[in-house]
Phi, psi and omega in degrees: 000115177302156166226149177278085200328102169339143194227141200254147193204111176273148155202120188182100163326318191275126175308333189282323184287330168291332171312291169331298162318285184337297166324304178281253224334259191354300191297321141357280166116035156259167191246132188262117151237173197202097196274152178258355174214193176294281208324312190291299193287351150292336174282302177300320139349273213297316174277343180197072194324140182241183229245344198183151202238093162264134191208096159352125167284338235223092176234172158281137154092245195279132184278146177290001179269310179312306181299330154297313162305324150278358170263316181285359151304334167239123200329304164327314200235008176305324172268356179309125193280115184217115162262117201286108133252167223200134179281357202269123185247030193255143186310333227246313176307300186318309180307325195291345191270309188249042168232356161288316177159332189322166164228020151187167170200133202287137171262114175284173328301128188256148171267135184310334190289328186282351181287288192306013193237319173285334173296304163325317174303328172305276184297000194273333156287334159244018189221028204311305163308001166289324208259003164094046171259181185269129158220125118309126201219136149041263179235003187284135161223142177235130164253137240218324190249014157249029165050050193241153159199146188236168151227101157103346169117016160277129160289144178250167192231125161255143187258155214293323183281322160331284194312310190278356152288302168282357165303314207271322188272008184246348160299314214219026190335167190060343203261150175265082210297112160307157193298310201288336190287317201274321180294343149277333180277322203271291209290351200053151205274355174273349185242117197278096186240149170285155176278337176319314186325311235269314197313326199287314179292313192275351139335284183297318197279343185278306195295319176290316166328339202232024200268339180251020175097168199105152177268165165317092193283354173266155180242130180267172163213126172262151228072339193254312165137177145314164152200173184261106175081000000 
């Protein structure tokens, strides 16, 4: 069953550290991009919110704290997960790093294991089913990474896109999701689907949620998109 991959966004000026980075995320199985300054990873931002921010204090031009401060600054990315790193190991940088927004931070020369261990970590508060966790709503469980999912202690039976469907509304109960926010999480921004699809899948994902009886857990809202709850 494809999943669709969590996507990591380097920002790091020295070319040999980004390489690195890159390599361990990839070996990982997260999809990767990769700005050499602030400007070029705000644009990148701007165009496609990725799952997670590993990000340099020390760039040309716009400083990675600045850049951290404009992204938890818009409502859309406020919540996006950024790990600062840094050369600076005085207690007053580190606090300064993370009352700007960051949401950890690494001290350079740093070990890749333990960097890919806070990136998992990460993402596990805002991604869960990237990283192959148990999820849940009410009587709904998703296993994420055995591809299972019940309801009420029933099995339900999902088709792959279904399934990375209720992964993303059981990440973020309540919250609502636009037709174009789910064609970038379940299909990725590389696969050209019309938003009618989306409709056709929350079709389906509703008549199986519901096959055994229960009321509808999905919510339409209109103009807005979906939600869970």
């Amino acid at each position: 069953m494809r999943r669709v991959k969590p996507h990591v966004l380097i920002v790091e000026d020295e070319p040999s550290q980004r390489a690195v980075l890159a390599y361990n995320l990839e070996s990982e199985g997260f999809r990767v991009s990769e700005a050499e300054d602030g400007d070029a990873a705000l644009l990148m931002v701007a165009e496609e919110i990725p799952d997670l921010v590993v990000l340099d204090w020390m760039l040309p031009g716009v400083s990675g704290i600045e850049i951290c401060r404009r992204i938890k600054a818009r409502p859309e990315t406020r919540g996006l997960p950024i790990i600062m790193l840094s050369a600076r190991t005085e207690e007053v940088d580190r606090v300064r790093g993370l009352e700007t927004g960051a949401d950890d931070y690494v001290v350079k020369p740093y070990s890749v294991s333990e960097l890919m261990a806070r990136v998992k970590s990460q993402l596990r508060r805002s991604r869960p089913a990237g990283v192959g966790e148990t999820l849940s709503f009410e009587d709904i469980t998703l296993d994420a990474e055995t591809h299972r999912v019940q309801r009420a202690g029933q099995p339900v039976k999902l088709g792959p896109t279904e399934f990375r469907l209720l992964a993303t509304f059981l990440e973020r109960p309540g919250r609502v999701w636009s037709r174009e926010a789910l064609l970038d999480r379940v299909w990725g921004r590389d696969v050209y689907v019309d938003t009618r699809t989306v409709d056709v899948h929350i079709g389906r994902l509703r008549k199986a949620l519901c096959a055994h009886g229960g009321t509808d857990p999905l919510r339409t809202v209109r103009g807005a998109g979906y939600a869970l709850g």
